[in-house]
C-alpha positions in Angstrom: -11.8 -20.8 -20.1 -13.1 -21.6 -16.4 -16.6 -20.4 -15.3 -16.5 -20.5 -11.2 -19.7 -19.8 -8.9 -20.2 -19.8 -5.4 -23.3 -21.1 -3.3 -22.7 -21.1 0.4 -25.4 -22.7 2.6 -26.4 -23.5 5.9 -28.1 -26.3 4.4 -27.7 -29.4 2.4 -28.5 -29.0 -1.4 -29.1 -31.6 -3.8 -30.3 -28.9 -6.7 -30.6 -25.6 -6.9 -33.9 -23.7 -6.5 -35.4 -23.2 -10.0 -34.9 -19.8 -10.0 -30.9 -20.3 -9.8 -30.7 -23.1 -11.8 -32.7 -20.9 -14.3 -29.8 -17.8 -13.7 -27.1 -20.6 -14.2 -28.1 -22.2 -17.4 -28.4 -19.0 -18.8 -24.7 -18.6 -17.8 -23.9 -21.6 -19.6 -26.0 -20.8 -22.8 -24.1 -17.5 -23.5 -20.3 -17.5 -22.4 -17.6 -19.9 -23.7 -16.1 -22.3 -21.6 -13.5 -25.2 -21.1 -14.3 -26.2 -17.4 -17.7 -24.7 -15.7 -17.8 -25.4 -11.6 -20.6 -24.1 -8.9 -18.6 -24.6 -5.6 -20.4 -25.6 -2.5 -19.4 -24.5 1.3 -17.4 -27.4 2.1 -15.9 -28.1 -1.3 -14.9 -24.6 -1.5 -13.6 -24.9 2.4 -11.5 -27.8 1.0 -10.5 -26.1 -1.7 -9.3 -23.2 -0.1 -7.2 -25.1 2.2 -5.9 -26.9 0.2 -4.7 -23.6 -2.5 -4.2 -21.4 0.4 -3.7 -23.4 3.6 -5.1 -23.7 6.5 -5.1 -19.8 7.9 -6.8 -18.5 4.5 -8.9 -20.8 5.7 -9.4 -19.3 9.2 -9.8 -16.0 7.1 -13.0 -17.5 5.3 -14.4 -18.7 8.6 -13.7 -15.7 10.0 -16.0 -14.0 8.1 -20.1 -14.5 9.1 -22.3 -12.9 6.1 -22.0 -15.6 3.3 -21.9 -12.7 0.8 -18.0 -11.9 2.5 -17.0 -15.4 2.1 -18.1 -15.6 -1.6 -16.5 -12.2 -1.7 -12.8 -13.5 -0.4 -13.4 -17.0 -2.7 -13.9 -15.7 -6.1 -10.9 -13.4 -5.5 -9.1 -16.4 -4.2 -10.8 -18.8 -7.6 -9.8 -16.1 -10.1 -6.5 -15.6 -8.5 -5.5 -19.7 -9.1 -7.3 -20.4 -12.0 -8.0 -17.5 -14.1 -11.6 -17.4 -16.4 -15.0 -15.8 -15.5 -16.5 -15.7 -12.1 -20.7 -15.0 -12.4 -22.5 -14.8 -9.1 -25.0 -17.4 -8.9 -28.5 -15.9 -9.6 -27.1 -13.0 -12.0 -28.6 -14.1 -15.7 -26.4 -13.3 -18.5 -28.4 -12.1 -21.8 -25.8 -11.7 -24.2 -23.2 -14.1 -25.7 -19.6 -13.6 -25.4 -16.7 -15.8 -27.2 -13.5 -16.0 -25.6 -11.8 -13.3 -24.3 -8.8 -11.9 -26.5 -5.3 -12.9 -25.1 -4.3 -8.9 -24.4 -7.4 -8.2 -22.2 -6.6 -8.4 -18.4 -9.6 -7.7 -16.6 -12.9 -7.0 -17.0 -14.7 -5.5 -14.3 -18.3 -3.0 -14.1 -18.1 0.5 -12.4 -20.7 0.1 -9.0 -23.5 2.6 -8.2 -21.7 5.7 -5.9 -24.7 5.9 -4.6 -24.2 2.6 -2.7 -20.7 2.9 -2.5 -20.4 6.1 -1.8 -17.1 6.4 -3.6 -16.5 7.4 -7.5 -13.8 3.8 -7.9 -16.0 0.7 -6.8 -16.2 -2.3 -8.8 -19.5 -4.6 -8.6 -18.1 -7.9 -8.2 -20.6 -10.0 -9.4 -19.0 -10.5 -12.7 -15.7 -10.4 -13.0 -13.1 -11.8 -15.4 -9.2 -12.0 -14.6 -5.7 -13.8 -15.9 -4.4 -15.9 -13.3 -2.0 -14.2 -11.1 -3.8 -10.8 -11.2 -1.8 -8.6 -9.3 -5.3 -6.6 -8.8 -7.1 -9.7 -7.4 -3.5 -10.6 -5.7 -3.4 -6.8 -3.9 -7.3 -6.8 -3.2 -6.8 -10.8 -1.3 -4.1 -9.1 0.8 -6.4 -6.3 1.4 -9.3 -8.4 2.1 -7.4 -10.6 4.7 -5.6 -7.6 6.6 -9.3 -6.2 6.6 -10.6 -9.6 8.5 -7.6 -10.1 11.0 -8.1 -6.4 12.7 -12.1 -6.9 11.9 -12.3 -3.4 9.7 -15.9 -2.4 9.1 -15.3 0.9 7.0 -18.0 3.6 6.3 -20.4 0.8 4.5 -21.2 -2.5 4.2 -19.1 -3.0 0.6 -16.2 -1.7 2.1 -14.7 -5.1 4.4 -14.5 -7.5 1.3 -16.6 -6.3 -1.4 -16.8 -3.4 -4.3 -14.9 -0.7 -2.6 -11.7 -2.7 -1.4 -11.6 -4.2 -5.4 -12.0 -1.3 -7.0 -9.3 0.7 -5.3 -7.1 -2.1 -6.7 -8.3 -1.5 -9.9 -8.2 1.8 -10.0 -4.5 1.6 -8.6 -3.4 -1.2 -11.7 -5.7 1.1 -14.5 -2.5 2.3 -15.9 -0.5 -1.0 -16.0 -2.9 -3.4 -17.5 -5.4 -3.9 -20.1 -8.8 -3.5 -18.4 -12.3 -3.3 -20.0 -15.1 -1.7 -17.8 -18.6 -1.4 -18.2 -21.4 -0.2 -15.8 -23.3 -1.5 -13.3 -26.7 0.4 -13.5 -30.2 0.4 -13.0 -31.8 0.9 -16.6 -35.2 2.1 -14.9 -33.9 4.7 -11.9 -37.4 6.3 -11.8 -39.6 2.5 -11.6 -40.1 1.1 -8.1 -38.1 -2.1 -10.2 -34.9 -1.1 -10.9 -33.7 -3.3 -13.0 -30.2 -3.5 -12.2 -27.8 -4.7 -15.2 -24.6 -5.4 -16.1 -23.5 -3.0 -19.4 -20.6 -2.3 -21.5 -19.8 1.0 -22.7 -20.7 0.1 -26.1 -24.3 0.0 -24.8 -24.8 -4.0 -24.5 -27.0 -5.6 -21.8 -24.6 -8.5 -20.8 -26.1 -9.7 -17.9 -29.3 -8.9 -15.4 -28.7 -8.5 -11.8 -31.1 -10.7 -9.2 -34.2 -9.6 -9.0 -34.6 -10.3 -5.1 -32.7 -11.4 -1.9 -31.3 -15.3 -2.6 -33.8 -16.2 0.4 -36.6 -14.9 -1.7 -35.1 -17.2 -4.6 -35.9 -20.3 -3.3 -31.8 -20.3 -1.5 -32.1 -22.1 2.0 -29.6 -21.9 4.6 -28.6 -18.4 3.2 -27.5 -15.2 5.2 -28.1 -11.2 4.6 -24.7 -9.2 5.1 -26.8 -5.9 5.4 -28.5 -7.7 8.3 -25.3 -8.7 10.0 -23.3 -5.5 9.3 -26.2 -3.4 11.0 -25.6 -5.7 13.9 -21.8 -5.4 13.9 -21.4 -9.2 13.8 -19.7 -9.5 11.1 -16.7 -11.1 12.6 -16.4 -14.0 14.3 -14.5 -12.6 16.9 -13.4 -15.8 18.5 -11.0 -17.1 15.1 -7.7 -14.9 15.2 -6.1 -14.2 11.9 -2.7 -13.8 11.2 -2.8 -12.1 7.4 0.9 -12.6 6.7 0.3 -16.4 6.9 -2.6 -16.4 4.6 -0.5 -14.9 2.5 2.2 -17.2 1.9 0.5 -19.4 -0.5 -0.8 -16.9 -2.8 1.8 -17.7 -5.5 1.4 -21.2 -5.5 
């Protein structure tokens, strides 16, 4: 079972800030593995052209808020290699064995209230087969969305839970998935408390408590920031999505 994670930075990083490193050892403590990997911007740069090519590559680039590369990657890790993909400061609090052959997917229902739609999917945890025609429909989504630089009505729409959980939503009937929610367990509390839960009530994992910048992360980005700004896109890297595409089975 492979464990990917994603930190993308400006900066050069010898170790992650304790706060991180805290939020990935608690990862490590609670869900079964074979292989667990943390992939770096250039690594993952390599990676991706080497899986992909070299305009998947231009489609990472592309994109400016490091939240929309990490965004296009773990659709792009899952996609290849199959397993669990945790963001990098969520801490997981419950354990987990490994997943039963007939399960698909496992994916947790957004906040409409950030999404403003009833189908999006926080992607900060996710778990897929290899070859998931979900993740295989949302990368072609993703990359038509960066070659004609499509903002939508909200920052999650470009790369994040709203174009994932349309392609959920479209394969519910086909495959084997298991939701749970995203959801703040105090609403009312200036501290929400935002947490990953299955329907059968368990806590699995706690969303970060602040902005990675406020964790210690260097180097970092905000995509709300960037989105606002409408520089999202760097306009001067064309795209041609059909090409990106022609590695995606391998």
């Amino acid at each position: 079972m492979n464990i990917s994670q994603i930190f993308i930075s400006d900066e050069p990083i010898s170790e992650l800030p304790t706060a991180l490193d805290t939020a990935v050892k608690s990862v490590l403590a609670n869900v079964a593995r074979t292989q667990h990997t943390i992939y770096l911007k250039e690594p993952l740069r390599a990676w991706i052209n080497q899986e992909y090519g070299a305009e998947m590559l231009k489609a990472f680039d592309k994109l400016k808020p490091f939240a929309y590369q990490a965004d296009l990657a773990r659709y792009l890790l899952l996609y290849r290699l199959g397993g669990w993909y945790f963001d990098i400061a969520i801490r997981v609090v419950s354990p987990t064995t490994n997943i039963p052959d007939d399960i698909d997917f496992i994916a947790f229902s957004d906040l409409s209230c950030y999404t403003e739609v009833s189908f999006g999917c926080c992607n900060g945890i996710l778990y897929a087969k290899a070859g998931s025609p979900i993740l295989g429909d949302a990368i072609a989504d993703v990359c038509y969305n960066i070659a004609n630089e499509y903002y939508g009505r909200n920052v999650l729409y470009p790369t994040g839970p709203v174009c994932l959980g349309k392609h959920i939503a479209k394969h519910s009937a086909d495959l084997n998935i298991v939701t749970g929610m995203f959801t703040a367990l105090t609403p009312n509390h200036p501290k929400k408390n935002r947490a990953f839960v299955f329907n059968d009530g368990t806590i699995f994992a706690h969303h970060k408590e602040k902005e990675l910048s406020l964790l210690g992360a260097k180097g970092t980005n905000n995509y709300n920031d960037l989105y606002a700004q409408r520089a999202v896109y760097d306009t001067q890297i064309q795209v041609q999505p059909e090409k990106c595409l022609q590695y995606l089975n391998g």
